[in-house]
N, C-alpha and C positions, 0 to 999 in steps of 0.2 A: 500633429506629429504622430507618426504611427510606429512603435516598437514592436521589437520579435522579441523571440523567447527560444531560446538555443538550449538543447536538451542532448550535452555531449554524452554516448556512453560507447563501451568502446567494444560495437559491433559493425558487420559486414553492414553498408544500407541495404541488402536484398533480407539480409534476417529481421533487421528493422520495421522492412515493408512488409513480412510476413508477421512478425509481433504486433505491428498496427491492425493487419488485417484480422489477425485473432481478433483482439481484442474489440476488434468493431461486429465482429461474430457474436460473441459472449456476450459485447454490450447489450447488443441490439440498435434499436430507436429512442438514444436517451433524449434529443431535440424532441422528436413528436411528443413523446409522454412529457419533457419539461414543459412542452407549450400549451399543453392540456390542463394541466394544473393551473389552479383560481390563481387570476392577477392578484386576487389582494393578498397573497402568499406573499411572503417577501423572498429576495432571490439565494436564502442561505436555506430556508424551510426549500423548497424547491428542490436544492441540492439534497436536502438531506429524505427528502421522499427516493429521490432517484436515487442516491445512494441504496435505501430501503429496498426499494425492489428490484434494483441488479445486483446486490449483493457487494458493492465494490467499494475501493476506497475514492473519499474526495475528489481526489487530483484525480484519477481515473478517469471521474466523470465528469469533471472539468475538462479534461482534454477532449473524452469524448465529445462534447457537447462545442468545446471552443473550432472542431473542426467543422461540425455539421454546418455552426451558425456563421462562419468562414463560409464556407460552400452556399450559405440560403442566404447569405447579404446582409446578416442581424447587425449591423455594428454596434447597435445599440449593447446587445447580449455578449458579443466578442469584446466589448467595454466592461461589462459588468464582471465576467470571468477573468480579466487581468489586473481585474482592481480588487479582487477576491481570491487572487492565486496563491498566496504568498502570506496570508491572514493568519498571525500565528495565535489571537485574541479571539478564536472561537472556542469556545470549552464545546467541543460536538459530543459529549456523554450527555452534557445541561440540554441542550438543542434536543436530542432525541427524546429523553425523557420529559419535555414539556409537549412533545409533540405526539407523546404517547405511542414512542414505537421503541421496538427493542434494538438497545444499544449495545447486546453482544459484538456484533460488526465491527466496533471501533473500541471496544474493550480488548488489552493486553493480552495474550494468553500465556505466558512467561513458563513457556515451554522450553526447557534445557535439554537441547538436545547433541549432544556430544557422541554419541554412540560410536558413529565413524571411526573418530578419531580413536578412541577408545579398542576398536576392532584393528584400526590399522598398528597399534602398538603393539596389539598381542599377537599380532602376527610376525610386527619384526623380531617379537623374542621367541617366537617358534623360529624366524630363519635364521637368527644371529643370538644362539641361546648364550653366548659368552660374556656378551654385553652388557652390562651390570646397567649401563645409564637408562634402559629401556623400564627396567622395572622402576626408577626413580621417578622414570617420566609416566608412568602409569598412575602410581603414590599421588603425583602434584595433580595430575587431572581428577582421580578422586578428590582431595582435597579440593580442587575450585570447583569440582561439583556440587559437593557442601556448602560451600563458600557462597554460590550462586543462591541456590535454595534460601537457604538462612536469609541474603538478602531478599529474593521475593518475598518470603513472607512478611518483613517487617515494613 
């Protein structure tokens, strides 16, 4: 029995085809370099080498990799990545650092970055200086500024 995997999001299919193609750009060759690495790897070490050296995340290179070996007739590998797709029980911090590489990659960077928002408020109270609820709504976005912060760090 053979299943798909349907990845709705809600763009043009030509932007789609050009986001795939990126991305098959910047990958590279994640198949050849998977299939270069020692069989006795197991297939999560594997993932997370490739990770390592294209700099991406997981499913990235899951996808990358589920297409090539789609294309070169692996079923055994297009098996392996759908049985691994969706694996919520890998800690990938523990995996990298037994495997002694750095786990910055898949480390959080709990960057608040609201600035926009922030710029497009003070601008509707430069065009609508009457406004009184512009500066309230400036107050509450400071506030969950803080609010964010405080939580990262705890």
């Amino acid at each position: 029995m053979e299943s798909s995997h349907n990845i709705s999001i809600d763009m043009e299919l030509n932007e789609r085809k050009a986001d795939y193609f990126a991305s098959m750009l910047m990958l590279g060759n994640v198949y050849s370099y998977y299939n270069r690495l020692p069989e006795e790897d197991n297939f999560i070490n594997k993932i997370i080498y490739c990770m390592d050296l294209y700099k991406a995340p997981y499913k990235a290179i899951l996808i990358n990799l589920y297409e090539s070996a789609k294309n070169n007739n692996s079923s055994n590998l297009t098996k392996l990545i759908l049985d691994n797709f969706h694996i919520k029980s890998i800690n990938l911090a523990k995996k990298f650092q037994q495997l002694e590489i750095d786990d910055e990659l898949i480390k959080p960077s709990y960057v608040v970055n609201i600035g926009n928002l922030e710029r497009k408020i003070k601008k509707a109270m430069e065009d609508d200086s009457e406004a009184l609820f512009h500066e309230s709504n400036l107050d509450y976005l400071k506030q969950l500024r803080e609010h964010i912060r405080r939580f990262i760090k705890e």
